[in-house]
N, C-alpha and C positions, 0 to 999 in steps of 0.2 A: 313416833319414832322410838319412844319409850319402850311402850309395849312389844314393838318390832326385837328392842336391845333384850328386854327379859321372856321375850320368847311367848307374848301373851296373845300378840298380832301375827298373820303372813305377814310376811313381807312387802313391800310398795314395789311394784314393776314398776319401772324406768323407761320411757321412750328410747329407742335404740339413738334416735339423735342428738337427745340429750346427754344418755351414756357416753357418745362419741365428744361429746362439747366436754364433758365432766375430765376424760381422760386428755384432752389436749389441754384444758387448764393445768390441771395438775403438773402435765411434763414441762407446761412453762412455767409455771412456777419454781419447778425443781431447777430449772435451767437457768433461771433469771437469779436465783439465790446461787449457785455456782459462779453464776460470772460476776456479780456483786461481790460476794466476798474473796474471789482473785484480785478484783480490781482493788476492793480492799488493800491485799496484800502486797501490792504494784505500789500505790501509793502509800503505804508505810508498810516498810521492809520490817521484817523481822531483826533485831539488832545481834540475836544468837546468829544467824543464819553469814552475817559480815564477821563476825570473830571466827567461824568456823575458818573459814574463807581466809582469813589473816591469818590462825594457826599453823593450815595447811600450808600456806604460802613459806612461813616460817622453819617450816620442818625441813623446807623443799621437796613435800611431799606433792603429787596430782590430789586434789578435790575428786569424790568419785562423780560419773558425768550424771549427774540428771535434768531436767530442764529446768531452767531460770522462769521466774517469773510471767515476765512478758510472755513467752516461748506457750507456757501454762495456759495463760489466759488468751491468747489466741486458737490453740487448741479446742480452747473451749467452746470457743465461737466458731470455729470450724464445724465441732461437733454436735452443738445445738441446731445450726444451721443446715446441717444434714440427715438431723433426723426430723425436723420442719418440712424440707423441702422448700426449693430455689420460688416458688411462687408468694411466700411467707414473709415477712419482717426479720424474721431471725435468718432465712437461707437468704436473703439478698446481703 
């Protein structure tokens, strides 16, 4: 792998099904780290994010609209689950 990095080796071909295994790890991992740290953020709120919210209230100004939390990490899970496919752990 060394050699491969400073350009002393070819390179190691990959079995096309291993490639395929490699690339669906990855995007769950990418995806499971997403909705971990939403859920994170679901259960402990951001405390900036409540005084914005009180300011605004204060000024009797609107809050501008983005999605809430929850709203967020559902989202996510919608979105994980669809790029999975309904046969999968994440699209069910």
């Amino acid at each position: 792998f060394t050699e491969e990095k400073l350009g002393q080796a070819e390179k190691t071909e990959l079995d096309a099904h291993l490639e395929n295994l490699l690339s669906k790890a990855e995007c769950t991992k990418l995806w499971t780290e997403k909705i971990m740290k939403q859920t994170e953020v679901l259960l402990q709120p951001n405390p900036n994010a409540r005084i914005e919210e009180f300011v605004y209230e204060k000024l009797d100004r609107k809050a501008p609209s983005r999605m809430n939390n929850p709203e967020l990490l559902g989202q996510y899970m919608i979105d994980a689950g669809n790029e999975f496919g309904p046969g999968t752990a994440y699209g069910k």
